[in-house]
PDB file of the backbone (N, CA, C, O) and the ligand in Angstrom, with CONECT records:
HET     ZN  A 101       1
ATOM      1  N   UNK A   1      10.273-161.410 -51.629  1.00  0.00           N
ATOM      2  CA  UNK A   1      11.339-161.721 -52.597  1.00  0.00           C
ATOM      3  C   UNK A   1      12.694-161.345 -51.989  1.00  0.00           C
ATOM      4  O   UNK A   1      12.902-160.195 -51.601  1.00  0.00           O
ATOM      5  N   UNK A   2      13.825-162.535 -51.885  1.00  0.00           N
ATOM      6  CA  UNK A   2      15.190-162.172 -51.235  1.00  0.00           C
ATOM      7  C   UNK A   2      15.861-161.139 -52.077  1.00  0.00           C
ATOM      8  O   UNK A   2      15.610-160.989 -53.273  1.00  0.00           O
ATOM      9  N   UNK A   3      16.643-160.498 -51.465  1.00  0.00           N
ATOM     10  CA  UNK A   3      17.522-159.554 -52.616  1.00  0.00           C
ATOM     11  C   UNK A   3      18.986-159.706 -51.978  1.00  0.00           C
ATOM     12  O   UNK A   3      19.271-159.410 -50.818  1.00  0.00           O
ATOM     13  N   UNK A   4      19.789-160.178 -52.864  1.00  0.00           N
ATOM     14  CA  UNK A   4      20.703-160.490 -52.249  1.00  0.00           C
ATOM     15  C   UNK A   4      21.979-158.658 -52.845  1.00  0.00           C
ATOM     16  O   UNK A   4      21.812-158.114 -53.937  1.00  0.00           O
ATOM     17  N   UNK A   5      22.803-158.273 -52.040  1.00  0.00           N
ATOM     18  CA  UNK A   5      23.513-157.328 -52.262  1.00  0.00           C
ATOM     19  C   UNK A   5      25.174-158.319 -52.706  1.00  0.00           C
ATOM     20  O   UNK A   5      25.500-159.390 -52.195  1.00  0.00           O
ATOM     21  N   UNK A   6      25.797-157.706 -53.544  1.00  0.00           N
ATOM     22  CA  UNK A   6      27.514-157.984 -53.216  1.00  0.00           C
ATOM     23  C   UNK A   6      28.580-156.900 -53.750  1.00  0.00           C
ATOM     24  O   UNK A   6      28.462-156.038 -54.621  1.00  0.00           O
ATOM     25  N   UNK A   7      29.257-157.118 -53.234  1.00  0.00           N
ATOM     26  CA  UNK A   7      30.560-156.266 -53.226  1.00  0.00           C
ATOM     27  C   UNK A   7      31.685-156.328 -54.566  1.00  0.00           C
ATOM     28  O   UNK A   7      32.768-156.814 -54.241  1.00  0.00           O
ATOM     29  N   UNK A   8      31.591-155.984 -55.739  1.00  0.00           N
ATOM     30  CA  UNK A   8      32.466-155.840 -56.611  1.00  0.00           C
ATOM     31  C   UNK A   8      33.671-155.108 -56.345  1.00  0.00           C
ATOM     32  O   UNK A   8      33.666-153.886 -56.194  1.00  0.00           O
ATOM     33  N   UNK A   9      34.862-155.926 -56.273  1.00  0.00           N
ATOM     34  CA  UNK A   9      36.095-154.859 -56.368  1.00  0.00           C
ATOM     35  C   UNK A   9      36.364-153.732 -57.223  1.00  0.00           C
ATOM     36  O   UNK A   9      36.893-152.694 -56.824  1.00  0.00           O
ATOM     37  N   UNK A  10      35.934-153.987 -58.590  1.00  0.00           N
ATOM     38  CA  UNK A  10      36.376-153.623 -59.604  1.00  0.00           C
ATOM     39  C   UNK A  10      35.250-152.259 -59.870  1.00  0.00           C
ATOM     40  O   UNK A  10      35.560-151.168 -60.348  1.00  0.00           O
ATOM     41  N   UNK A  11      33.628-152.774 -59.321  1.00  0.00           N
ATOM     42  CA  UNK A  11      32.582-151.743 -59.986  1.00  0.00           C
ATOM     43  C   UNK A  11      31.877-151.195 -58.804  1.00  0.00           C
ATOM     44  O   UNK A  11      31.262-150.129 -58.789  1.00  0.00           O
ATOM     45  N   UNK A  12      32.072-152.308 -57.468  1.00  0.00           N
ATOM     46  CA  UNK A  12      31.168-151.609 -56.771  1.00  0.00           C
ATOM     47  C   UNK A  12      30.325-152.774 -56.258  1.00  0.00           C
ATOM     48  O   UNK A  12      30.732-153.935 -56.304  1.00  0.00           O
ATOM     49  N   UNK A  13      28.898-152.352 -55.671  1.00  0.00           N
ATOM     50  CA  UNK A  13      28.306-152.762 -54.846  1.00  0.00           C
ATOM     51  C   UNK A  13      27.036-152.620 -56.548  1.00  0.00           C
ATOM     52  O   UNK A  13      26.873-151.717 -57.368  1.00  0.00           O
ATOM     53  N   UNK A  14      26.361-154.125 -56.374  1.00  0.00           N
ATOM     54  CA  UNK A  14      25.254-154.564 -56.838  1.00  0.00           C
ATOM     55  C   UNK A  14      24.329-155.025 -56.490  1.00  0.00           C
ATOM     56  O   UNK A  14      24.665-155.490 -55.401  1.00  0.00           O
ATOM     57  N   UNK A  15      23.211-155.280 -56.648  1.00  0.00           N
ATOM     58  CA  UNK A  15      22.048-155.980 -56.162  1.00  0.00           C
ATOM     59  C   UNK A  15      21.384-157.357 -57.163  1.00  0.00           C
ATOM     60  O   UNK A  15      21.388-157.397 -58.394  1.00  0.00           O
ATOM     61  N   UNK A  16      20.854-158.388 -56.244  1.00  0.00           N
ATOM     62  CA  UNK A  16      20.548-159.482 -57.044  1.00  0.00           C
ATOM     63  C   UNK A  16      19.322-159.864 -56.593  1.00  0.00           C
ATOM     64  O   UNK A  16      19.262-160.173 -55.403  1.00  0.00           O
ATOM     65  N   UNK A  17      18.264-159.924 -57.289  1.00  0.00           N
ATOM     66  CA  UNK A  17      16.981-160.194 -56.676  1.00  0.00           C
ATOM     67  C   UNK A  17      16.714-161.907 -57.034  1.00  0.00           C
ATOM     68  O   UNK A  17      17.070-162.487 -58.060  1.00  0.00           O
ATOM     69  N   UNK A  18      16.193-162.326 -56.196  1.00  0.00           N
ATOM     70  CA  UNK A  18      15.742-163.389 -56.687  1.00  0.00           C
ATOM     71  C   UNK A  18      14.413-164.165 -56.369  1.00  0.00           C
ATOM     72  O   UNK A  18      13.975-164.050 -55.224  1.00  0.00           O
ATOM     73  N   UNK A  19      13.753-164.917 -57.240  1.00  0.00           N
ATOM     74  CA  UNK A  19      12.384-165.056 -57.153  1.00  0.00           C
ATOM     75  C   UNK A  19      12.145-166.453 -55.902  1.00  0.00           C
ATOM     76  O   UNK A  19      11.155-166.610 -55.187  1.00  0.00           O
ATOM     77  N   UNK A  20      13.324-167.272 -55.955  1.00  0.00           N
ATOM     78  CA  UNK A  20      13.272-168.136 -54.745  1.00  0.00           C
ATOM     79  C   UNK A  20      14.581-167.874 -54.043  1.00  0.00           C
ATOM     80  O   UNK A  20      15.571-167.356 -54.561  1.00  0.00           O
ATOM     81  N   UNK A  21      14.460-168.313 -52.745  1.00  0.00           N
ATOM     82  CA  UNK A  21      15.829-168.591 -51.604  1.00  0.00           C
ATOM     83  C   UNK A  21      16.392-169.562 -52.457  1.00  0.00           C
ATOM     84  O   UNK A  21      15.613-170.276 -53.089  1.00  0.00           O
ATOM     85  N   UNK A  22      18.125-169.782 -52.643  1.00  0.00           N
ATOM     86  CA  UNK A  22      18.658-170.502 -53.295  1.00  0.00           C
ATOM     87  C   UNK A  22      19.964-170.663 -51.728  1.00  0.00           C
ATOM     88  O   UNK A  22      21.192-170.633 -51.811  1.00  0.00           O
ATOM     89  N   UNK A  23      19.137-170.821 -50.494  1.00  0.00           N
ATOM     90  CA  UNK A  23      19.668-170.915 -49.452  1.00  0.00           C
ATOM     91  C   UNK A  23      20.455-169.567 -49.345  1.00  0.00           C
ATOM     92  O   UNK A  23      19.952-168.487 -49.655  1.00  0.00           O
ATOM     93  N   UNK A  24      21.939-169.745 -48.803  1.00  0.00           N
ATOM     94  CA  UNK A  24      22.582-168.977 -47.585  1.00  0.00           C
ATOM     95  C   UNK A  24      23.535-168.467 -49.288  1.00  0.00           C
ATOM     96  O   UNK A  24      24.635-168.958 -49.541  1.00  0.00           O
ATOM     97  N   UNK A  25      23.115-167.853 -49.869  1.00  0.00           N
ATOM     98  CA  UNK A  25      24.441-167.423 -51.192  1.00  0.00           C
ATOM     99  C   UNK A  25      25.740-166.163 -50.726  1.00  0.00           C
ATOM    100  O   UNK A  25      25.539-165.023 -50.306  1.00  0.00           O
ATOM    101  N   UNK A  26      26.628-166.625 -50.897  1.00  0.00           N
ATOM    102  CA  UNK A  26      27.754-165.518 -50.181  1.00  0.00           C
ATOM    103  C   UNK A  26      28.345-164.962 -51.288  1.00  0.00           C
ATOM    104  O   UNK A  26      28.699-163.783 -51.315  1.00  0.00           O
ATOM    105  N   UNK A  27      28.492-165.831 -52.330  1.00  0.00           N
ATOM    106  CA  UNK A  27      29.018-165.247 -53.758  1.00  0.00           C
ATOM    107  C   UNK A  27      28.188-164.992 -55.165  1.00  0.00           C
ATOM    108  O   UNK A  27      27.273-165.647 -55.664  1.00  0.00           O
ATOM    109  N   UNK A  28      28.680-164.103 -55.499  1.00  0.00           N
ATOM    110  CA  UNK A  28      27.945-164.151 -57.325  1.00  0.00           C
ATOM    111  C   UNK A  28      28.988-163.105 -58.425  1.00  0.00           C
ATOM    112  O   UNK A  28      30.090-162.566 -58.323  1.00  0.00           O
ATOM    113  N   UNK A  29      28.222-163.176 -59.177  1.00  0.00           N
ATOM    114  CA  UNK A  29      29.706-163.262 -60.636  1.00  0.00           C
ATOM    115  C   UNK A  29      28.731-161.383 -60.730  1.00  0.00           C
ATOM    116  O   UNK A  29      27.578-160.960 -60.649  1.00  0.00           O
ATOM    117  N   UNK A  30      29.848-160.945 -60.898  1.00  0.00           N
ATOM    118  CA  UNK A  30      29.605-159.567 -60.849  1.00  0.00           C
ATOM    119  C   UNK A  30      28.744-159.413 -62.509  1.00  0.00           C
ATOM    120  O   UNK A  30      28.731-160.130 -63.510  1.00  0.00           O
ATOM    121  N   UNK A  31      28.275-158.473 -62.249  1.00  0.00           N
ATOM    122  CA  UNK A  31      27.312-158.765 -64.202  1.00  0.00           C
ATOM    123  C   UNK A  31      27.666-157.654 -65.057  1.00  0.00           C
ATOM    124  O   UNK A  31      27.011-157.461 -66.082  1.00  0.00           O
ATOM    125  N   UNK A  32      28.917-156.684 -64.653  1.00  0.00           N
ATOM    126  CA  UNK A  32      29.736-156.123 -66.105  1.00  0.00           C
ATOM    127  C   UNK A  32      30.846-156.736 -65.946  1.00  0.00           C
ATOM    128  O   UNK A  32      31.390-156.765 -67.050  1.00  0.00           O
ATOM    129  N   UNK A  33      31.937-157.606 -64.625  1.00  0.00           N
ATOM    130  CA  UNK A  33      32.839-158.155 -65.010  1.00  0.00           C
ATOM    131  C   UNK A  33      33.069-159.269 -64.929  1.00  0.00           C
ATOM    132  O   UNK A  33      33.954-159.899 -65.508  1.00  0.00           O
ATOM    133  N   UNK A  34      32.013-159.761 -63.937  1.00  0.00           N
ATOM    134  CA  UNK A  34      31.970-161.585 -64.192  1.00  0.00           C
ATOM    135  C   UNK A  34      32.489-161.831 -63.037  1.00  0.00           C
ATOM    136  O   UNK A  34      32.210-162.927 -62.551  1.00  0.00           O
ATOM    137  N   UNK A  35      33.409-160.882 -62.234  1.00  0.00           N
ATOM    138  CA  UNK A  35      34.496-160.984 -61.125  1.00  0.00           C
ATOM    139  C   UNK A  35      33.809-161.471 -59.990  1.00  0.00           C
ATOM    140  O   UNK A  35      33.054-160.741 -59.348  1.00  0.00           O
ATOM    141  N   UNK A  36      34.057-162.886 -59.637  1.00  0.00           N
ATOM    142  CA  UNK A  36      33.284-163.252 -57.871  1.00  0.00           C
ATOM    143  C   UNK A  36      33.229-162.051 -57.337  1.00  0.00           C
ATOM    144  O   UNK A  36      34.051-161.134 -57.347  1.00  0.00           O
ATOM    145  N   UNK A  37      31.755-162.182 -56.679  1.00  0.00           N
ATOM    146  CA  UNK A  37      31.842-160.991 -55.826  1.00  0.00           C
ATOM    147  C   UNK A  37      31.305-161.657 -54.123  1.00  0.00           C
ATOM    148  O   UNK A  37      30.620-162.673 -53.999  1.00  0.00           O
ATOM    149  N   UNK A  38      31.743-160.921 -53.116  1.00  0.00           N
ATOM    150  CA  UNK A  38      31.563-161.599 -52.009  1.00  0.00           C
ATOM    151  C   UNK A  38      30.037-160.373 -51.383  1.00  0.00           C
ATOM    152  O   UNK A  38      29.956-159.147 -51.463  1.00  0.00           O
ATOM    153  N   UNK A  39      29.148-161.296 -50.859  1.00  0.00           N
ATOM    154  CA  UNK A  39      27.981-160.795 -50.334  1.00  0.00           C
ATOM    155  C   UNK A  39      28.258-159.873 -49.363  1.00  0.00           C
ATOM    156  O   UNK A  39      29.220-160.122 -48.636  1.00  0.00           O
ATOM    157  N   UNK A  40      27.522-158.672 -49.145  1.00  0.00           N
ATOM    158  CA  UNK A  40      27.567-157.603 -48.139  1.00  0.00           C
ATOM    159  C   UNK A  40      26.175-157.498 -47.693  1.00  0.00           C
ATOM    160  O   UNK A  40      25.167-157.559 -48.397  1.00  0.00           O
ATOM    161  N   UNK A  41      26.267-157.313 -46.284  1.00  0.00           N
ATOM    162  CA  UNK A  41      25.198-157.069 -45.695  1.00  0.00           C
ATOM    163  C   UNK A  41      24.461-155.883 -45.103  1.00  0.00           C
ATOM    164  O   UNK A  41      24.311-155.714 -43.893  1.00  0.00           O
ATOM    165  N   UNK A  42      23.984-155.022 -46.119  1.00  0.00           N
ATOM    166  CA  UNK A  42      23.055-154.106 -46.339  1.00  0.00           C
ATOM    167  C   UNK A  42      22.184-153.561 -46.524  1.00  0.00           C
ATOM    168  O   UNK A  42      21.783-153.351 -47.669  1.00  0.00           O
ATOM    169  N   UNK A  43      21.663-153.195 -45.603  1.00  0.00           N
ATOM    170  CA  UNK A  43      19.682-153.157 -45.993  1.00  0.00           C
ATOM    171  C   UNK A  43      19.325-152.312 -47.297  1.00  0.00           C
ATOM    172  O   UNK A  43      19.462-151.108 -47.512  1.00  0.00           O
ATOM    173  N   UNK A  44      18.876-153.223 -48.008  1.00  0.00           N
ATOM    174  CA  UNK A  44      18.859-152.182 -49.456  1.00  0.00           C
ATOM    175  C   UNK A  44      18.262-150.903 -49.726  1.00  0.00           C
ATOM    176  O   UNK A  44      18.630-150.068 -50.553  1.00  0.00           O
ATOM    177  N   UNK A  45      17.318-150.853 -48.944  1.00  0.00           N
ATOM    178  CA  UNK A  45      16.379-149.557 -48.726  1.00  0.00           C
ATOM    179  C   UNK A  45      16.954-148.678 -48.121  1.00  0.00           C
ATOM    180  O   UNK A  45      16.638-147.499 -48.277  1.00  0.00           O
ATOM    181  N   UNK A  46      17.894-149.053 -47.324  1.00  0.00           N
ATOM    182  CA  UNK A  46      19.003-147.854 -46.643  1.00  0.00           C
ATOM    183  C   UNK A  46      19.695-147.886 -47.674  1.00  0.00           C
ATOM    184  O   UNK A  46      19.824-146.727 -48.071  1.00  0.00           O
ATOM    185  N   UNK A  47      20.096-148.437 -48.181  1.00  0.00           N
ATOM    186  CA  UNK A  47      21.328-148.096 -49.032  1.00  0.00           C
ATOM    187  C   UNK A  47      20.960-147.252 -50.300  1.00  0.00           C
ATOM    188  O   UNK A  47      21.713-146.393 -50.757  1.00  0.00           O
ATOM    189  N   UNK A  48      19.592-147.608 -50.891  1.00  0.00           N
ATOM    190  CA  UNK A  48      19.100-146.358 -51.317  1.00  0.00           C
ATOM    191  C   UNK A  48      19.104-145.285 -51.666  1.00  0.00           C
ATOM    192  O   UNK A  48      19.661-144.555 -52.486  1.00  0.00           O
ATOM    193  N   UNK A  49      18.230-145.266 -50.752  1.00  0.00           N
ATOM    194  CA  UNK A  49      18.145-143.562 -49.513  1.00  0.00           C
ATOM    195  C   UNK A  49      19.866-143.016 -49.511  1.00  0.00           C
ATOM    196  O   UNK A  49      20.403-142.130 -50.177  1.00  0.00           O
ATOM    197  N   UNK A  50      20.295-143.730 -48.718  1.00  0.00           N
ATOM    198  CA  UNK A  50      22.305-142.738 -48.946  1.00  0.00           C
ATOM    199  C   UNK A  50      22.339-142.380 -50.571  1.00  0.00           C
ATOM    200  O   UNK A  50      22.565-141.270 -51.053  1.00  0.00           O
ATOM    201  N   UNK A  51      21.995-143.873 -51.438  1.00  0.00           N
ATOM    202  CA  UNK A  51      22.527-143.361 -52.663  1.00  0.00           C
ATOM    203  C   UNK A  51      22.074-142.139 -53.624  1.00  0.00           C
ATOM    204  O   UNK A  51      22.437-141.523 -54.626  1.00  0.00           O
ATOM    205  N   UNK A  52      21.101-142.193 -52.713  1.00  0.00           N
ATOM    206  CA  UNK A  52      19.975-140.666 -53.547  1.00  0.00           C
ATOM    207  C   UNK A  52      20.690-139.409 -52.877  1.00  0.00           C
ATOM    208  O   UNK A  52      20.913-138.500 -53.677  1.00  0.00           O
ATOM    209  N   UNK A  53      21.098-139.180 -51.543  1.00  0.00           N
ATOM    210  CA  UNK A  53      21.536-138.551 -50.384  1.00  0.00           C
ATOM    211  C   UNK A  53      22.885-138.001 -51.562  1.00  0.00           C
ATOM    212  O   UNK A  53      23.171-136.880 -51.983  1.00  0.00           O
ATOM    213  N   UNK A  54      23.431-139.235 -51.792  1.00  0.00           N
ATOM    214  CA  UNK A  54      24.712-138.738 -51.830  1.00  0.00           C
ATOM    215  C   UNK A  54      25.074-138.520 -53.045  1.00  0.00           C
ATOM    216  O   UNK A  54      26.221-138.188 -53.348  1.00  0.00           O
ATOM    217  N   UNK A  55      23.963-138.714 -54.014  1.00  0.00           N
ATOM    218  CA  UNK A  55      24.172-137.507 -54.925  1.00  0.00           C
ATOM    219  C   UNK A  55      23.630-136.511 -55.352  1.00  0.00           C
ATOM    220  O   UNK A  55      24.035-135.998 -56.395  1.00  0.00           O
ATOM    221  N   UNK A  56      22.791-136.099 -54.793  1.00  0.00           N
ATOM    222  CA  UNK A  56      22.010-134.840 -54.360  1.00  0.00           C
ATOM    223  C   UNK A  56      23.833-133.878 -53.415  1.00  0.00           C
ATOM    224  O   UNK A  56      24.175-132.737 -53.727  1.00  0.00           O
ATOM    225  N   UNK A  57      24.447-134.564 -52.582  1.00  0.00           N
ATOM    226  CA  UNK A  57      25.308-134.153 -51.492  1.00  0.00           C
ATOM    227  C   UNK A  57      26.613-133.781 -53.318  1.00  0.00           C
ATOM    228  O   UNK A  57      27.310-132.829 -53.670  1.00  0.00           O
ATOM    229  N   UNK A  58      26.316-135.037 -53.871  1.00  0.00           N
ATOM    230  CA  UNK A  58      27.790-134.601 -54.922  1.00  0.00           C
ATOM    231  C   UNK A  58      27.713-133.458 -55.639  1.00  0.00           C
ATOM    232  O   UNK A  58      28.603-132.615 -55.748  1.00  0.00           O
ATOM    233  N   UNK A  59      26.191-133.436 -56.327  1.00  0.00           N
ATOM    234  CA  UNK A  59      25.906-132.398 -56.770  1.00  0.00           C
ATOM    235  C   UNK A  59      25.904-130.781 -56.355  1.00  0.00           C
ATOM    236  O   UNK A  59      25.500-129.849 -57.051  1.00  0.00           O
ATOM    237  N   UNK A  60      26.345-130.739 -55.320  1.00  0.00           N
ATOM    238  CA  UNK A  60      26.212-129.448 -54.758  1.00  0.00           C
ATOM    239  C   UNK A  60      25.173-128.974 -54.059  1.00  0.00           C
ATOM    240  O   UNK A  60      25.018-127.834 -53.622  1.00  0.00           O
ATOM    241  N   UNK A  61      24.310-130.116 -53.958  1.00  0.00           N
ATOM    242  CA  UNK A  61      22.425-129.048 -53.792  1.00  0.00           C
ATOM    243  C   UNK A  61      22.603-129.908 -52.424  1.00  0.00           C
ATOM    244  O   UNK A  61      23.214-130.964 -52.264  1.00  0.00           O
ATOM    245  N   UNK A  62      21.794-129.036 -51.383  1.00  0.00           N
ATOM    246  CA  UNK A  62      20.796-129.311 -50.171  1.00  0.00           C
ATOM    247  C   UNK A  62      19.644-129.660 -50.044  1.00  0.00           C
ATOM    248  O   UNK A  62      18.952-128.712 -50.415  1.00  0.00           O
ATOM    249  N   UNK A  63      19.142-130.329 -49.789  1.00  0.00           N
ATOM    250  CA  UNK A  63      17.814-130.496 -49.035  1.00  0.00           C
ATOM    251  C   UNK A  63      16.918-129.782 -49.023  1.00  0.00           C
ATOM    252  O   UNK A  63      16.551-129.933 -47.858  1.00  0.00           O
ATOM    253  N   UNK A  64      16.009-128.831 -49.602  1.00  0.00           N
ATOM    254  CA  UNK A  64      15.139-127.951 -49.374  1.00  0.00           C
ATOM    255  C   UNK A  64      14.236-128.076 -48.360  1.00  0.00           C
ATOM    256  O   UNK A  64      13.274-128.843 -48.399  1.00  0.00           O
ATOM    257  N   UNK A  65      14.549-127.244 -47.319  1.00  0.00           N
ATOM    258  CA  UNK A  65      13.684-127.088 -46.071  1.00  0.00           C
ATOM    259  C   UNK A  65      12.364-126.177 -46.482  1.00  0.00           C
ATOM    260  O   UNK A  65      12.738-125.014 -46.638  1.00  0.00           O
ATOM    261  N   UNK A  66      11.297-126.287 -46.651  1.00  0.00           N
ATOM    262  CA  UNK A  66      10.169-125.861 -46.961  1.00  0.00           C
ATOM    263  C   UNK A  66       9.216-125.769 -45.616  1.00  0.00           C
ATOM    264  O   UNK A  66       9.008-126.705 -44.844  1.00  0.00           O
ATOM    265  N   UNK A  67       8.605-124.230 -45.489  1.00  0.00           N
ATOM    266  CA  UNK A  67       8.016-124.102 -44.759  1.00  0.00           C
ATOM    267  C   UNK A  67       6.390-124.667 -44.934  1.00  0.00           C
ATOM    268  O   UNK A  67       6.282-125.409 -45.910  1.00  0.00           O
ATOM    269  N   UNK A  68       5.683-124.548 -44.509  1.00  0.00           N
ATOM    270  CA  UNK A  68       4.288-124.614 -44.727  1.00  0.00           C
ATOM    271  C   UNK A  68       3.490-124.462 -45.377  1.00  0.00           C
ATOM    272  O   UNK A  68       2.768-125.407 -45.696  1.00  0.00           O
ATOM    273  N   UNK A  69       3.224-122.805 -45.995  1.00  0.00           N
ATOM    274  CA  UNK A  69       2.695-122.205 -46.467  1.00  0.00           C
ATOM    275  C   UNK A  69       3.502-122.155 -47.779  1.00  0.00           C
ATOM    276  O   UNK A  69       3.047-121.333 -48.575  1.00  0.00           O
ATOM    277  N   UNK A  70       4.545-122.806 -48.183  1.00  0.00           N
ATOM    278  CA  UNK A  70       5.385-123.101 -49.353  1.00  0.00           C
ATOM    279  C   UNK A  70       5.059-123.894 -50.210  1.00  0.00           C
ATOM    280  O   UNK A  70       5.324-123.884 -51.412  1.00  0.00           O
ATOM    281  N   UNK A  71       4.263-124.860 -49.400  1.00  0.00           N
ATOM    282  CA  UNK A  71       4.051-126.096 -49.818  1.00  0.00           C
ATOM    283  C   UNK A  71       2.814-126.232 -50.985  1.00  0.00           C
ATOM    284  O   UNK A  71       1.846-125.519 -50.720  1.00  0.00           O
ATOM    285  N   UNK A  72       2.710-126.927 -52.065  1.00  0.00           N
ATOM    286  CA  UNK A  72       1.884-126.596 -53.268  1.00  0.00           C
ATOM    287  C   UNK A  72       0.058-127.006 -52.332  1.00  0.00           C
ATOM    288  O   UNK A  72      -0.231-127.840 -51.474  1.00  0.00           O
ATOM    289  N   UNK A  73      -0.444-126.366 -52.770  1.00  0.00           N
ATOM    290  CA  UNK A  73      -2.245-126.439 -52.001  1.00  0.00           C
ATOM    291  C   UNK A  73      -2.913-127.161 -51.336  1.00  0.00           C
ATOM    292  O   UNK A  73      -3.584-127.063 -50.309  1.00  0.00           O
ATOM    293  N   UNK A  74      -2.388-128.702 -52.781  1.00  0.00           N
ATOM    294  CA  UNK A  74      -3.268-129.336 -52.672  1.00  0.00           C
ATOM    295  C   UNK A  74      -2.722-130.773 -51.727  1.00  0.00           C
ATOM    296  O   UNK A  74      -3.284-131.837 -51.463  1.00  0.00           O
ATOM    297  N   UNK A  75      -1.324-130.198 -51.375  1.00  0.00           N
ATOM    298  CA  UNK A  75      -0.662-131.192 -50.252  1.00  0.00           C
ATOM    299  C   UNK A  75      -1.296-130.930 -48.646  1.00  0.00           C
ATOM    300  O   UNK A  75      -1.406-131.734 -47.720  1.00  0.00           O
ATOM    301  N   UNK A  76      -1.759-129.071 -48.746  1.00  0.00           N
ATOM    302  CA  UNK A  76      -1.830-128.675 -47.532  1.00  0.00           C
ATOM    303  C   UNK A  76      -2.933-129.558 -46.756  1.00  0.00           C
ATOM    304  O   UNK A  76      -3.850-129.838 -47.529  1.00  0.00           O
ATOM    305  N   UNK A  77      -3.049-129.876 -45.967  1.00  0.00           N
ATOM    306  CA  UNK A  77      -4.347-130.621 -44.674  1.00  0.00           C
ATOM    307  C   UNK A  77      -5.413-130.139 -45.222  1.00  0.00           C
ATOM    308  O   UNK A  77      -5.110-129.034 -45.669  1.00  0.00           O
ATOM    309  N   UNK A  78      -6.421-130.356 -45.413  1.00  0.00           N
ATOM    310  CA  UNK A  78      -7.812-130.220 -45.310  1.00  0.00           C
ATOM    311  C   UNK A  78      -8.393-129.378 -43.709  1.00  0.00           C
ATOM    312  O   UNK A  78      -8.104-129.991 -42.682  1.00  0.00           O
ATOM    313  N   UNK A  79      -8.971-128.383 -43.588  1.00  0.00           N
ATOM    314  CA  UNK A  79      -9.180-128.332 -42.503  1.00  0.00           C
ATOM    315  C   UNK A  79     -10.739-128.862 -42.071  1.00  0.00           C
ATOM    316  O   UNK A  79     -11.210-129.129 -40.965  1.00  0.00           O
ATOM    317  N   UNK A  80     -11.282-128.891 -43.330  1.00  0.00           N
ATOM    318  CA  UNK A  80     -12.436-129.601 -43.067  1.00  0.00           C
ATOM    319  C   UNK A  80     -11.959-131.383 -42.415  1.00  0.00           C
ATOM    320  O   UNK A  80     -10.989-131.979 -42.882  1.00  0.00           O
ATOM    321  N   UNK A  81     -12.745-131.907 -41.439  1.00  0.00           N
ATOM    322  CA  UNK A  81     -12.445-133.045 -40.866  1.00  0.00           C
ATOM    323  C   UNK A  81     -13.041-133.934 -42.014  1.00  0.00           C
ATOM    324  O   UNK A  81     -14.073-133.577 -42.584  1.00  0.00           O
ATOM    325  N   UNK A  82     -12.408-135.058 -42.341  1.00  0.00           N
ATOM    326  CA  UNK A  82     -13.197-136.342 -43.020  1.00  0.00           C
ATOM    327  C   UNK A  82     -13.936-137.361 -42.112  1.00  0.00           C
ATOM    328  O   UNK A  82     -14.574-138.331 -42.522  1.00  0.00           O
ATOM    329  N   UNK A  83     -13.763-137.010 -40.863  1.00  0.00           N
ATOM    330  CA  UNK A  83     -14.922-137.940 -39.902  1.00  0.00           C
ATOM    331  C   UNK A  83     -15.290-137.061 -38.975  1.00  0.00           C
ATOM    332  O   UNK A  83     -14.754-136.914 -37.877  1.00  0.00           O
ATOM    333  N   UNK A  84     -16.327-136.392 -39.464  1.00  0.00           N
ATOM    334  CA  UNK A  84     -16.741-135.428 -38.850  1.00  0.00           C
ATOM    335  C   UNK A  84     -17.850-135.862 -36.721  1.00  0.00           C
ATOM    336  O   UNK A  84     -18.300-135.105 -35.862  1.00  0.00           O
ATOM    337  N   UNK A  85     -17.779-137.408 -36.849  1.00  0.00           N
ATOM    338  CA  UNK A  85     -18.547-137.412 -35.920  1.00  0.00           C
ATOM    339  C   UNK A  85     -17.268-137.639 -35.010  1.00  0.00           C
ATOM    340  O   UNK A  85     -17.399-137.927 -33.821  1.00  0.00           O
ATOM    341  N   UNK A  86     -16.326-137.533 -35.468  1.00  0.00           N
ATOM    342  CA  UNK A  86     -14.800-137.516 -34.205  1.00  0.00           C
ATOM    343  C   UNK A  86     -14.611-136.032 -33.749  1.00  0.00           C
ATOM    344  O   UNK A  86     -14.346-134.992 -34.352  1.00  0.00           O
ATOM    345  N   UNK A  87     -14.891-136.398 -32.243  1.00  0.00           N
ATOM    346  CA  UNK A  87     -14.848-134.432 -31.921  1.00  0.00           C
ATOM    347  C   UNK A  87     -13.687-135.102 -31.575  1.00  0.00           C
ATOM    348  O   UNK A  87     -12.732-134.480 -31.109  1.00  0.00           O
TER     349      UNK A  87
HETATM  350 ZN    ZN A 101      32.659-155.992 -61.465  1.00  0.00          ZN2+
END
């Protein structure tokens, strides 16, 4: 499924999914102001990821670096092997 991204002056950056290619689209009507918006080319899944980043970053908070033995049980490895005939 294409997802097309564009650039609002007024609100920002939106996303437009669509169920067929409607070819090469460069414009679309922004959908709180209606305002043409011109297409940007952004991998949405990156863009994402920053947008989660960066407000986790607005909020004040870091990243929690977690050691090993931090980690809740039932995430930890198994040390028993699940194919046990793999030495
Ligand atoms: Zn807008």
């Amino acid at each position: 499924m294409p997802n097309y991204t564009f650039n609002c002056e007024k609100c920002g950056v939106f996303t437009e999914w669509h169920t067929s290619s409607k070819g090469n689209k460069q414009y679309s009507a922004c959908p709180s102001c209606k305002m043409k918006s011109k297409r940007v080319f952004a991998p949405p899944i990156v863009y994402k990821v920053d947008a989660r980043v960066k407000q986790i970053e607005s909020g004040g908070k870091t990243p929690k670096v977690m050691k090993r033995d931090q980690l809740p049980k039932r995430l930890k490895k198994s040390p028993v092997s699940t194919r046990p005939w793999q030495v």
